[in-house]
Residue frames as a rotation matrix with the C-alpha (Angstrom) as fourth column:
UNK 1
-0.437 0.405 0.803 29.21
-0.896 -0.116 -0.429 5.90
-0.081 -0.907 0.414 6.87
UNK 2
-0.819 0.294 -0.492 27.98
0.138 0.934 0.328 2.32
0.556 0.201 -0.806 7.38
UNK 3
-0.184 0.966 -0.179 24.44
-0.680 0.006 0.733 1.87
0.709 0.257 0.656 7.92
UNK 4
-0.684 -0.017 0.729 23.23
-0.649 0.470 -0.598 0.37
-0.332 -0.883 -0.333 11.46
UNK 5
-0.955 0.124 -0.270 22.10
-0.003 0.904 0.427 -3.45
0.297 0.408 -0.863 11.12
UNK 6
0.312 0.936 -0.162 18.36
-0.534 0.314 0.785 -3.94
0.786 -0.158 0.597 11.58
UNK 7
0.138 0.274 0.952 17.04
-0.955 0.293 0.054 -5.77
-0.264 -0.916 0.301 14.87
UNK 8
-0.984 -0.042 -0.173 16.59
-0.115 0.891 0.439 -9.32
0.136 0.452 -0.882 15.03
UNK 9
-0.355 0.872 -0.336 13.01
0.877 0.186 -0.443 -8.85
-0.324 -0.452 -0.831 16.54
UNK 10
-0.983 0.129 0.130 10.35
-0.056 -0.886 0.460 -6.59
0.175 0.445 0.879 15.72
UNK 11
-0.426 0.889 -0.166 6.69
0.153 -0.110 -0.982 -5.44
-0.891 -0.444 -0.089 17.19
UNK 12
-0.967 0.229 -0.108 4.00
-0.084 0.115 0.990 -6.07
0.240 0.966 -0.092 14.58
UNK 13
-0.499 0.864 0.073 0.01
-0.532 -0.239 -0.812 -5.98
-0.684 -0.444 0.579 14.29
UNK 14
-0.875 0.112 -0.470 -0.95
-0.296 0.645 0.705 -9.23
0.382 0.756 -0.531 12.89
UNK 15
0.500 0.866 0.008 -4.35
-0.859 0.495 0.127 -10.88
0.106 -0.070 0.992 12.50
UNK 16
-0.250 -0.177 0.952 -3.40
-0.899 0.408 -0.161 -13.99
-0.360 -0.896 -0.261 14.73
UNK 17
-0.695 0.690 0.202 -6.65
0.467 0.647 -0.603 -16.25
-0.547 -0.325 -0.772 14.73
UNK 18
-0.719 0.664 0.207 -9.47
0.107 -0.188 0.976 -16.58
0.687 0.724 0.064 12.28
UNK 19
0.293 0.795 -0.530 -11.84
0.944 -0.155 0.290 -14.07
0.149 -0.586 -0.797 14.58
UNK 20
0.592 0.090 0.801 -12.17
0.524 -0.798 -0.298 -10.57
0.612 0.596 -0.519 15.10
UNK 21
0.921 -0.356 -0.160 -9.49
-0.123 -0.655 0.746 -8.11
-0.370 -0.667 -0.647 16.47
UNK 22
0.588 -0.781 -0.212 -5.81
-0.254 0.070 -0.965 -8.08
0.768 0.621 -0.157 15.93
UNK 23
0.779 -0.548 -0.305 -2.47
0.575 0.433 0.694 -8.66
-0.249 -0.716 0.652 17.88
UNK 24
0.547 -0.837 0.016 0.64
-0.698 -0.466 -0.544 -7.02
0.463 0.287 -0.839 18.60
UNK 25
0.897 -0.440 -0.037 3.31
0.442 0.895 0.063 -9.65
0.005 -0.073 0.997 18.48
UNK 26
0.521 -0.735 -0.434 6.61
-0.695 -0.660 0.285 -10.10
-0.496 0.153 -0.855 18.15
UNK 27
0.939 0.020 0.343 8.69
0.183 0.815 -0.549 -11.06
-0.291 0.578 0.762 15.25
UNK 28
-0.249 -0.802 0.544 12.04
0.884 0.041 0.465 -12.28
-0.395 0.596 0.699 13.49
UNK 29
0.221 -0.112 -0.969 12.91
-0.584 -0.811 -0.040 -8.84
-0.781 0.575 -0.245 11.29
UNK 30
0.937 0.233 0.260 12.74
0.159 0.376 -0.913 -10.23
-0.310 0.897 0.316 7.82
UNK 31
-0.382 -0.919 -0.098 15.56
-0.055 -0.083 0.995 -10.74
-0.922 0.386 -0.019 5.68
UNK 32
0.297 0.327 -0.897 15.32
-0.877 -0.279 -0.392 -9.34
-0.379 0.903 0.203 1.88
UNK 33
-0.150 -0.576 0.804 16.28
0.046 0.808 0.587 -12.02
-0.988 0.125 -0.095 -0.88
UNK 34
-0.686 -0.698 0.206 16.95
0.628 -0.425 0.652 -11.55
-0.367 0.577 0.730 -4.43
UNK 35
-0.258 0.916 0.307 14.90
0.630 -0.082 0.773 -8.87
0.733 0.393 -0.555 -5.81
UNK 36
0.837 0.546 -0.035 13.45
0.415 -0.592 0.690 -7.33
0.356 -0.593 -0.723 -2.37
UNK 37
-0.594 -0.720 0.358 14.53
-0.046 -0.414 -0.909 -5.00
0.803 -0.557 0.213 0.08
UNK 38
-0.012 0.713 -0.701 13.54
0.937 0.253 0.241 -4.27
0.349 -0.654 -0.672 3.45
UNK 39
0.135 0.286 0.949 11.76
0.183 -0.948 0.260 -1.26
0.974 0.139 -0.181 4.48
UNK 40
-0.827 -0.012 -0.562 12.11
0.555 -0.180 -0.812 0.48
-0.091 -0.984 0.155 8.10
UNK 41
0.208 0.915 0.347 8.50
0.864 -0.338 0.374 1.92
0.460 0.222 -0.860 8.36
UNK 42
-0.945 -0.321 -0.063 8.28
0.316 -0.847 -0.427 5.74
0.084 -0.424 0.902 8.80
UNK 43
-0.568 0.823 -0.010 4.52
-0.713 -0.499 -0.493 6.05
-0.410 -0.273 0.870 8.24
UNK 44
-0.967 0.253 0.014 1.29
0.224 0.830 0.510 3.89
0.118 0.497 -0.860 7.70
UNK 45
-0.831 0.546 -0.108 -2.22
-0.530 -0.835 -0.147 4.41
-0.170 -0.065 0.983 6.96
UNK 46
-0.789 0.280 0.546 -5.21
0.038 0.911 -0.411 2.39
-0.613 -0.304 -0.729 7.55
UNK 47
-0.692 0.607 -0.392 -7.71
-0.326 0.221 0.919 1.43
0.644 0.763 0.045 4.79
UNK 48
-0.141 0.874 0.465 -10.90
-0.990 -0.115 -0.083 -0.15
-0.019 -0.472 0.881 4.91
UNK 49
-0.038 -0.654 -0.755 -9.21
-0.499 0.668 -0.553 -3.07
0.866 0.356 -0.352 3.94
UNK 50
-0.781 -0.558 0.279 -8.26
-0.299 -0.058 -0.953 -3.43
0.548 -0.828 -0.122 7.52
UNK 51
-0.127 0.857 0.499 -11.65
-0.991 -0.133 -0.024 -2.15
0.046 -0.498 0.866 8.80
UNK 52
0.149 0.231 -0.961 -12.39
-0.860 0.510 -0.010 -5.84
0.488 0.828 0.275 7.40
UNK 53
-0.247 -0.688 -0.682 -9.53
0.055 0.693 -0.719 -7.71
0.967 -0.215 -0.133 8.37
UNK 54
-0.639 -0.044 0.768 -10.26
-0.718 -0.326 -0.615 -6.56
0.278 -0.944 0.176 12.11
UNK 55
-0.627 0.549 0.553 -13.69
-0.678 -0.034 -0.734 -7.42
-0.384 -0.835 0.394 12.08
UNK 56
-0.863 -0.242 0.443 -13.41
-0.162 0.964 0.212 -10.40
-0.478 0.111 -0.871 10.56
UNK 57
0.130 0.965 -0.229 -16.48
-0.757 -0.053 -0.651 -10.35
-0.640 0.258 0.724 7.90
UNK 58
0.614 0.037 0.788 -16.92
0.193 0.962 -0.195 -13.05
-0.765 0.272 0.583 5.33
UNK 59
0.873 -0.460 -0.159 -15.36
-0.212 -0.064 -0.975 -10.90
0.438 0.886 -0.154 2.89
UNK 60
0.223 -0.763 0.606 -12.05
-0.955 -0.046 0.294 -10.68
-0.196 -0.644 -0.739 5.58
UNK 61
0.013 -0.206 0.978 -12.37
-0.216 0.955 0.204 -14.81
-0.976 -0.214 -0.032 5.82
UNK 62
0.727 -0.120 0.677 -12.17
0.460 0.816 -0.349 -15.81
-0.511 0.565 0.648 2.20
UNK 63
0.912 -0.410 0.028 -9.49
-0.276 -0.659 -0.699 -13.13
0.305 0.630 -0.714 1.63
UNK 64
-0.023 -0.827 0.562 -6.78
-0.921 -0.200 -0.333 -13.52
0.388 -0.526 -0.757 4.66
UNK 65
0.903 0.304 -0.302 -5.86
0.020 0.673 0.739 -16.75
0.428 -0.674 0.602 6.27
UNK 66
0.699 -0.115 0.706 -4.05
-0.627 -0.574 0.527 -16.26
0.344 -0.811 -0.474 9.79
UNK 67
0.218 -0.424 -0.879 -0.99
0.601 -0.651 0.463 -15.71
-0.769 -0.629 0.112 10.84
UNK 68
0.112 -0.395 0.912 -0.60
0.901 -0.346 -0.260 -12.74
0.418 0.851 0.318 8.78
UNK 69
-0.509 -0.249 -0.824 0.64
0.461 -0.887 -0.017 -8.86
-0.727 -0.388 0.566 9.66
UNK 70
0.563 0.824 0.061 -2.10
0.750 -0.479 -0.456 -6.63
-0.346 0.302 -0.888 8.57
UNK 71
0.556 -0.128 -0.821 -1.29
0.105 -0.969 0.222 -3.05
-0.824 -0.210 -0.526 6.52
UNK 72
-0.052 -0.157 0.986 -0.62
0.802 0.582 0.135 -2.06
-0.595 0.798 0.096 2.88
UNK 73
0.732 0.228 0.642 -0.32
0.547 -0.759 -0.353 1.54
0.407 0.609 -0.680 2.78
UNK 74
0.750 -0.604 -0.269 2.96
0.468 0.199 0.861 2.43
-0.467 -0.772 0.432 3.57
UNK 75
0.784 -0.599 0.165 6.29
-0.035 -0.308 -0.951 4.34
0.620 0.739 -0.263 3.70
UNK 76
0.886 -0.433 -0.165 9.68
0.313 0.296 0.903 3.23
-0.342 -0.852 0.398 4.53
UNK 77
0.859 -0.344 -0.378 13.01
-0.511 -0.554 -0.657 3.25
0.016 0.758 -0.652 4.23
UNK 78
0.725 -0.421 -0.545 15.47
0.094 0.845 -0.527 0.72
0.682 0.331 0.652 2.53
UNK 79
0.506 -0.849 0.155 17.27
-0.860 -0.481 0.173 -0.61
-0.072 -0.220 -0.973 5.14
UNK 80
-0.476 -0.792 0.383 18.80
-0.541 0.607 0.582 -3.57
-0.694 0.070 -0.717 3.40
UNK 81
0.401 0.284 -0.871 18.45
-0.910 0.017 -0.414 -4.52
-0.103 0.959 0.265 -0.29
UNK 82
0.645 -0.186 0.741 18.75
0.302 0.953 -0.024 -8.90
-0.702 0.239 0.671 -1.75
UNK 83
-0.570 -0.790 0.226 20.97
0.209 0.127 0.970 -9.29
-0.795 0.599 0.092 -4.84
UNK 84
-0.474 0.179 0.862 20.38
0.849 0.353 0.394 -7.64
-0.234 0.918 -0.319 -7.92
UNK 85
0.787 0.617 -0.003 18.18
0.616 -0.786 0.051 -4.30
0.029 -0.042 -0.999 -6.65
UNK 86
-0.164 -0.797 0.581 19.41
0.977 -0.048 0.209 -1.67
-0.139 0.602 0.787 -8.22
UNK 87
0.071 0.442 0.894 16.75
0.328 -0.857 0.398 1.73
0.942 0.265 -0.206 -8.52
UNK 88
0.893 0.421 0.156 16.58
0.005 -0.356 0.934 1.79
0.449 -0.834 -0.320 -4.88
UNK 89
0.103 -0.727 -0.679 19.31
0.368 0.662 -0.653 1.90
0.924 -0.183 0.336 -2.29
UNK 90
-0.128 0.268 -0.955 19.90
0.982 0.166 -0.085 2.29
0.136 -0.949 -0.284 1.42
UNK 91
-0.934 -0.169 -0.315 18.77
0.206 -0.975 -0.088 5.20
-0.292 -0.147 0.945 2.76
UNK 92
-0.888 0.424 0.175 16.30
-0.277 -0.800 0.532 6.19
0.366 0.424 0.828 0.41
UNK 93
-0.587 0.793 -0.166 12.39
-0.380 -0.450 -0.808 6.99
-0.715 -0.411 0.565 1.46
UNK 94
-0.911 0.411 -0.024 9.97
0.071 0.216 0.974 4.76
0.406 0.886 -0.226 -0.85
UNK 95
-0.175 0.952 0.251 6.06
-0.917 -0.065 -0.394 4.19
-0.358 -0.299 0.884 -1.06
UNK 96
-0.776 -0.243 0.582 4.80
-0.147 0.967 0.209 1.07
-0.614 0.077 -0.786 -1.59
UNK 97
-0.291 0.232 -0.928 3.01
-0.839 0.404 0.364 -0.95
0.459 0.885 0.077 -4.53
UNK 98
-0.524 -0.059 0.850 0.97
-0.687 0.619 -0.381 -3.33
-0.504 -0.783 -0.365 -2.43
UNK 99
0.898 0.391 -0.201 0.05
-0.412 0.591 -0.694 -5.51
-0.152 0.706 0.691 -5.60
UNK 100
-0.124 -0.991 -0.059 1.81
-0.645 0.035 0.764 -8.10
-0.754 0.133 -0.643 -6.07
UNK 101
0.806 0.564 -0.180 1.85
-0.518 0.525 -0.676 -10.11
-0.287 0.638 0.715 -9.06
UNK 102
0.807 -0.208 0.552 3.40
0.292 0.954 -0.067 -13.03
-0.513 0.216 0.831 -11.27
UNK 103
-0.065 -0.614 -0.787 4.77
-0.630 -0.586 0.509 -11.44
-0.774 0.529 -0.348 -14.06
UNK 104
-0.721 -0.692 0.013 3.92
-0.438 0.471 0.765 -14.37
-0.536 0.547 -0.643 -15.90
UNK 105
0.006 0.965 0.264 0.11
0.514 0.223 -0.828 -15.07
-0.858 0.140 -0.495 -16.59
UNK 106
-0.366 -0.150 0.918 -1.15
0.929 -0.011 0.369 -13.73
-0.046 0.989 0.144 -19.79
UNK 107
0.887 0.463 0.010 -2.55
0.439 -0.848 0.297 -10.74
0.146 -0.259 -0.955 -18.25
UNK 108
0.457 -0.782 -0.423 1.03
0.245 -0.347 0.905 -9.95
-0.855 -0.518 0.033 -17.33
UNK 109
-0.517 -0.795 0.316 3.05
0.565 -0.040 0.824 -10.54
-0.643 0.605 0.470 -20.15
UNK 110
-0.358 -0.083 0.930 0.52
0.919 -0.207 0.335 -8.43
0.165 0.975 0.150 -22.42
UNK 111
-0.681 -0.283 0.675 0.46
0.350 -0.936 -0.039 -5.52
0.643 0.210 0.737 -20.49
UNK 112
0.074 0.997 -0.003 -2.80
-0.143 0.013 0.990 -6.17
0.987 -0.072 0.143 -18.42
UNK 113
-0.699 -0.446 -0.559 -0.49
0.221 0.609 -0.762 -6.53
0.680 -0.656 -0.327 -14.93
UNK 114
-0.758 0.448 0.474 -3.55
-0.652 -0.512 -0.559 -4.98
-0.008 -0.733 0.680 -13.00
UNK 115
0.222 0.870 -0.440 -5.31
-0.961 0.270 0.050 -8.10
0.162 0.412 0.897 -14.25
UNK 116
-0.553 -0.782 -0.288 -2.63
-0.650 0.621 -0.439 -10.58
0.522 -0.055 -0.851 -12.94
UNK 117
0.607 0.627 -0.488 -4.98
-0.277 0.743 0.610 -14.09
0.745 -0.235 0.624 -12.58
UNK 118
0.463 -0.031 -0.886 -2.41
0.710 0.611 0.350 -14.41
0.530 -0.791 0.305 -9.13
UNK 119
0.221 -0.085 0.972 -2.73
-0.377 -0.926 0.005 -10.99
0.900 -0.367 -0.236 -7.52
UNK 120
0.347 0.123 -0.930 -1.95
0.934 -0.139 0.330 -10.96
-0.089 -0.983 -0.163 -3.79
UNK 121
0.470 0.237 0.851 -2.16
0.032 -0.967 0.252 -7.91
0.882 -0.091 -0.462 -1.80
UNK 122
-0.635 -0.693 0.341 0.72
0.063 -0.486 -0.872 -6.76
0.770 -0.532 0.352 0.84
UNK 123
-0.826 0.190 0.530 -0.94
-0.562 -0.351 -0.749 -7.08
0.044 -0.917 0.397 4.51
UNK 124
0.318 0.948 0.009 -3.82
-0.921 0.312 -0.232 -9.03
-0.223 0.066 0.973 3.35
UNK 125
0.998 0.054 -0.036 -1.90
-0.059 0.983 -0.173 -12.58
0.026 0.175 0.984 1.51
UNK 126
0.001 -0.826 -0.564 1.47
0.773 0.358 -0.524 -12.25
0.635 -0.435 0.639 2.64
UNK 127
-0.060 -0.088 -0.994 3.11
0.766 -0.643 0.011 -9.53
-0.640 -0.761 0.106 5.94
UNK 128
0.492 0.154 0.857 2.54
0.716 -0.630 -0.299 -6.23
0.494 0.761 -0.421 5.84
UNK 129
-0.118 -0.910 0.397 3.73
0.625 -0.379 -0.683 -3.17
0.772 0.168 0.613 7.24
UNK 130
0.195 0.691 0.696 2.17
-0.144 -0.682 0.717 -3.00
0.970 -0.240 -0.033 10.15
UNK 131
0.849 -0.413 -0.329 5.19
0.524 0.731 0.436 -3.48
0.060 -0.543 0.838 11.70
UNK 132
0.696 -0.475 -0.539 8.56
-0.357 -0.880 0.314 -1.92
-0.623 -0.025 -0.782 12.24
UNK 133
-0.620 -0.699 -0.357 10.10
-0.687 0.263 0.678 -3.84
-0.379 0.665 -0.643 9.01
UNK 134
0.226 0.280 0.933 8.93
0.030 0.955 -0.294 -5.43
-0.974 0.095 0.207 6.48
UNK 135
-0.765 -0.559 0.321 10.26
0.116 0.370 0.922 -7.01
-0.634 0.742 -0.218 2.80
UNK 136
0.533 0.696 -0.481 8.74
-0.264 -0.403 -0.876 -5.57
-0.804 0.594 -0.030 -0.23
UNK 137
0.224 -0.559 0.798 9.99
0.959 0.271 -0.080 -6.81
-0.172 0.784 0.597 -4.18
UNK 138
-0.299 -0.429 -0.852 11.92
0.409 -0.865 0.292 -3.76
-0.862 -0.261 0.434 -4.84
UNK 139
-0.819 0.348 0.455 9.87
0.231 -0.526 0.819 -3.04
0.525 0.776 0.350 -8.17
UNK 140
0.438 0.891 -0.121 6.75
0.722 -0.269 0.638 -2.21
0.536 -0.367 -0.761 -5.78
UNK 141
-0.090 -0.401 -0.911 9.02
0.699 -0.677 0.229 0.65
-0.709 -0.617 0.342 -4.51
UNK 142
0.707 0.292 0.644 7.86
0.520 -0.832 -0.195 4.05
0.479 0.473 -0.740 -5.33
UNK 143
-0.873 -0.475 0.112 10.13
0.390 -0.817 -0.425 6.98
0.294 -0.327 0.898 -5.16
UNK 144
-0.025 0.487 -0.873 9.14
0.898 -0.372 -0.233 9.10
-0.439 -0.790 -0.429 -2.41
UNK 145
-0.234 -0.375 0.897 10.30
0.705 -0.701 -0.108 12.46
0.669 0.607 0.428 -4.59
UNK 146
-0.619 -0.577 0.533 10.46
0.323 -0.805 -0.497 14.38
0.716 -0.135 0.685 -1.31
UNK 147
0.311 0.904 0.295 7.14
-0.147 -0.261 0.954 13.98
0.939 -0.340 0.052 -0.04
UNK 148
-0.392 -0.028 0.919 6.88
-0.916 -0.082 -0.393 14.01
0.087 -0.996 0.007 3.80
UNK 149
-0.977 0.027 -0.211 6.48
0.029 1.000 -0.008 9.89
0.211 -0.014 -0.977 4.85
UNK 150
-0.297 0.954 0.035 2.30
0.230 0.107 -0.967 10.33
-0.927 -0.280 -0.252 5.84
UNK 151
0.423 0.872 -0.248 1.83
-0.326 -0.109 -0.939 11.53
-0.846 0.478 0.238 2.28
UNK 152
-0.557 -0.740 -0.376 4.23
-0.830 0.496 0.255 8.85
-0.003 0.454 -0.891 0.76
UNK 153
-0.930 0.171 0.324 2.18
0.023 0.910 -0.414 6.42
-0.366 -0.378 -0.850 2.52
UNK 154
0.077 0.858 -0.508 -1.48
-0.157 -0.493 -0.856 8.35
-0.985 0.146 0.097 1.03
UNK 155
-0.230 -0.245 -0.942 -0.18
-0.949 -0.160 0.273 7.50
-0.217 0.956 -0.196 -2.62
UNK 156
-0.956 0.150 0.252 -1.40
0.125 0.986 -0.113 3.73
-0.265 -0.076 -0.961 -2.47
UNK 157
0.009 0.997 0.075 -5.17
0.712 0.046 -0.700 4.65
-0.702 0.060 -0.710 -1.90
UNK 158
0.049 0.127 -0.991 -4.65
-0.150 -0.980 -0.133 7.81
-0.987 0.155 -0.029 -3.63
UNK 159
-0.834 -0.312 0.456 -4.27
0.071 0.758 0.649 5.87
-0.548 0.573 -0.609 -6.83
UNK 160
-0.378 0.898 0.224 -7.45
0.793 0.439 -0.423 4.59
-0.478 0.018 -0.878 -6.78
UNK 161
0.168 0.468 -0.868 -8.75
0.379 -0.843 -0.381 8.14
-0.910 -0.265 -0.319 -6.88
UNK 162
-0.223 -0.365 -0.904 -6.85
-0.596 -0.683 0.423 9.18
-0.772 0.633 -0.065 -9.81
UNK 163
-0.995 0.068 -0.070 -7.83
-0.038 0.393 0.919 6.43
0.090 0.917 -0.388 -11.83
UNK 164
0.024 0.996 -0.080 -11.79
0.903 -0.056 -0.427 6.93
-0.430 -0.062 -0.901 -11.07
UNK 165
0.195 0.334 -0.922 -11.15
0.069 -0.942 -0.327 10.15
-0.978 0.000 -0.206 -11.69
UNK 166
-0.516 -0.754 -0.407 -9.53
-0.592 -0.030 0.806 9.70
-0.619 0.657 -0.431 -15.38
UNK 167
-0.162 0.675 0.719 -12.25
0.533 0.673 -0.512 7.35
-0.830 0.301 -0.469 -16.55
UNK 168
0.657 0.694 0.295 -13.45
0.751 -0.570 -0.333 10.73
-0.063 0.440 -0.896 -18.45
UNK 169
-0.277 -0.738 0.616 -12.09
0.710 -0.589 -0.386 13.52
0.648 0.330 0.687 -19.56
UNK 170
-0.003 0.144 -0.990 -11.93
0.869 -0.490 -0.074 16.37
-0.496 -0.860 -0.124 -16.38
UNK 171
-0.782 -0.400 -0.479 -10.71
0.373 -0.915 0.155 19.76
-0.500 -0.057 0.864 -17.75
UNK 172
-0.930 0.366 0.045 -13.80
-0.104 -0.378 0.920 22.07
0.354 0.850 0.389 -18.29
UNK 173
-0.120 0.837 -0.535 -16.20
0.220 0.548 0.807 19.88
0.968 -0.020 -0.250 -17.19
UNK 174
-0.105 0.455 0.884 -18.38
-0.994 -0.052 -0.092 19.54
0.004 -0.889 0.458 -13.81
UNK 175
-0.499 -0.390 -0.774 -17.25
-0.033 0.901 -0.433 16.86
0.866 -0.191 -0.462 -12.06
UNK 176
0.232 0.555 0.799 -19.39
-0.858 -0.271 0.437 15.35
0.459 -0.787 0.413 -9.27
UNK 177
-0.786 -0.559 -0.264 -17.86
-0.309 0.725 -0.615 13.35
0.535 -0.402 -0.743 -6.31
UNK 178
0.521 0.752 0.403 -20.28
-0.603 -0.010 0.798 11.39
0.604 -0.659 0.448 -4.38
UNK 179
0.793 -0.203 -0.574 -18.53
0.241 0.971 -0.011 10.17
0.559 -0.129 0.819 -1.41
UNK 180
0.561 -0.645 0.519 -16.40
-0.321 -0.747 -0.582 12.31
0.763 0.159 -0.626 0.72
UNK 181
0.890 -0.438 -0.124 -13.85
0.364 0.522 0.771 9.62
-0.273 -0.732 0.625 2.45
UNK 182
0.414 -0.769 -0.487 -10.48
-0.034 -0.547 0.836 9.75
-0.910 -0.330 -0.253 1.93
UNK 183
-0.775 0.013 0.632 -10.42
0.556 0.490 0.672 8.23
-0.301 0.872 -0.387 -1.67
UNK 184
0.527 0.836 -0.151 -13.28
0.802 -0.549 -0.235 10.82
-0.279 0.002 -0.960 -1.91
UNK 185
0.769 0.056 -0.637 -11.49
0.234 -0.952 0.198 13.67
-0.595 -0.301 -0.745 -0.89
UNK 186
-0.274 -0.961 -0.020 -8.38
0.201 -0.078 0.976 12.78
-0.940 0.264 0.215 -2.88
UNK 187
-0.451 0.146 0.880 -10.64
0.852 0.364 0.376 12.95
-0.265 0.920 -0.289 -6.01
UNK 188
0.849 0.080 -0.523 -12.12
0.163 -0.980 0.114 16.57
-0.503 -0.182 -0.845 -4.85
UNK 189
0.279 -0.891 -0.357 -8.38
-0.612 -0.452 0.649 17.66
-0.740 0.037 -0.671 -5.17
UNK 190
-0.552 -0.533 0.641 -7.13
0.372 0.530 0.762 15.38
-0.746 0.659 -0.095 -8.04
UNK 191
0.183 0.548 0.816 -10.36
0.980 -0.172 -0.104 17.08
0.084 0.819 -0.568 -10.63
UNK 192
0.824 0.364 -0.434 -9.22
0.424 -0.904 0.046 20.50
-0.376 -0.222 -0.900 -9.60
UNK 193
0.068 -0.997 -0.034 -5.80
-0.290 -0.052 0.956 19.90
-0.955 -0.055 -0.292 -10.37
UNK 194
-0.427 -0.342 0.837 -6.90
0.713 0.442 0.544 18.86
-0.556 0.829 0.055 -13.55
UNK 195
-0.983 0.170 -0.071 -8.69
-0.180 -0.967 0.180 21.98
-0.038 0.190 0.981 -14.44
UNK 196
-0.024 0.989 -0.143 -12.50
0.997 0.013 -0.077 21.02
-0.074 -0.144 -0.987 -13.62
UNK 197
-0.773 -0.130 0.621 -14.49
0.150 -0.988 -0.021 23.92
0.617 0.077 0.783 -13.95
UNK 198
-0.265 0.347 0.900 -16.55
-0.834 -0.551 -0.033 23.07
0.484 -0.759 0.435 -10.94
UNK 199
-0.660 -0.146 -0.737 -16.30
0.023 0.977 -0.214 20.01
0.751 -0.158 -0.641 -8.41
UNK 200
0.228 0.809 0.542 -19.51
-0.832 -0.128 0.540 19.39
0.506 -0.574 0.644 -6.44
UNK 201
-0.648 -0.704 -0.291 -19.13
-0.516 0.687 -0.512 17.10
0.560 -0.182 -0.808 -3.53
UNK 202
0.351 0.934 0.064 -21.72
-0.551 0.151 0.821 14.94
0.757 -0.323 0.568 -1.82
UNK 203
-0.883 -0.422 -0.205 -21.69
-0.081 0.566 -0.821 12.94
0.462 -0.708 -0.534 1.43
UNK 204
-0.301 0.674 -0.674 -24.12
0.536 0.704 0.465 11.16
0.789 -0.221 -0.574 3.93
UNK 205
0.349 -0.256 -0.901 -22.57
0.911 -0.133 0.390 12.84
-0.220 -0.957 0.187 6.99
UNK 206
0.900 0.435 0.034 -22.37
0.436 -0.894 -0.104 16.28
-0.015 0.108 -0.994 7.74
């Protein structure tokens, strides 16, 4: 069965103009090149990241500079792969790795790649995936391993969660969350799953 070619155009939600709000444009569909693929989006989820980017705060202005497509939690599927990508292949359902890095700094090469001294971030210093396509390095593809594409796309922030939560040893213990967003709640459910023996949540709001 051959696989149906990608548009040439594509509707996107890019931060424009250095001021608050977004756009929905339209762009060129990316083309992968060696290394990447491109993703048809099936699901995306909005950080606070965003919140930011929207509403244009100083942190927003010394992160993003405009034209950029906004969005960095995300699941698609590969529909066309550059030269050389190999783990992935059309068809398949990924999550996304919205760090990117060098590979070559000394934080990289000794193991420290969450420390990479030229990090950019997917939606924020190059396009993201608030769009219907967009070009990811096929190592930032995550097998999907079945999940449904809204909690493919929850495995980005979720992260976060699991490494706060892991600081310390969980099983046994009383584990207190203070904080009950969504990076909150994922840490509720990530200390139970590790055998807490009693998660107490807190929050502002009722």
């Amino acid at each position: 069965m051959t696989a149906t070619a990608p548009p040439r155009t594509m509707r996107a939600l890019a931060k424009t103009r250095p001021e608050p709000g977004a756009e929905l444009v339209e762009r060129p569909v990316p083309t992968p090149g060696p290394g990447e693929v491109l993703l048809k989006m099936e699901a995306a989820s909005i950080c606070g990241t965003d919140l930011h980017l929207f509403q244009w705060d100083s942190w927003a202005q010394d992160v993003l500079t405009p034209p950029k497509v906004l969005g960095h939690e995300l699941a698609g599927t590969v529909a066309a792969s550059g030269s050389g990508v190999r783990r992935v292949k059309d068809g398949d359902l990924v999550g996304v790795e919205s760090h990117l890095i060098d590979w070559t700094c000394t934080q990289c090469r000794r193991g420290d790649r969450h420390l990479c001294r030229n990090l950019r971030v997917i939606g924020a210093h190059v396009d993201g995936g608030f769009a219907q396509y967009v070009v990811i390095p096929a190592t930032n593809a995550i097998e999907s391993n079945g999940l449904d594409p809204a909690v493919v796309a929850l495995q980005e922030p979720m992260g976060n969660a699991v490494h706060a939560a892991f600081v310390e040893p969980i099983k046994g213990r009383t584990v207190a969350v203070t904080g009950c967003g969504p990076i909150g709640l994922c840490a509720v459910g990530i200390a139970r799953a590790a055998g807490a023996a009693l998660v107490i949540a807190t929050d502002t709001e009722p």
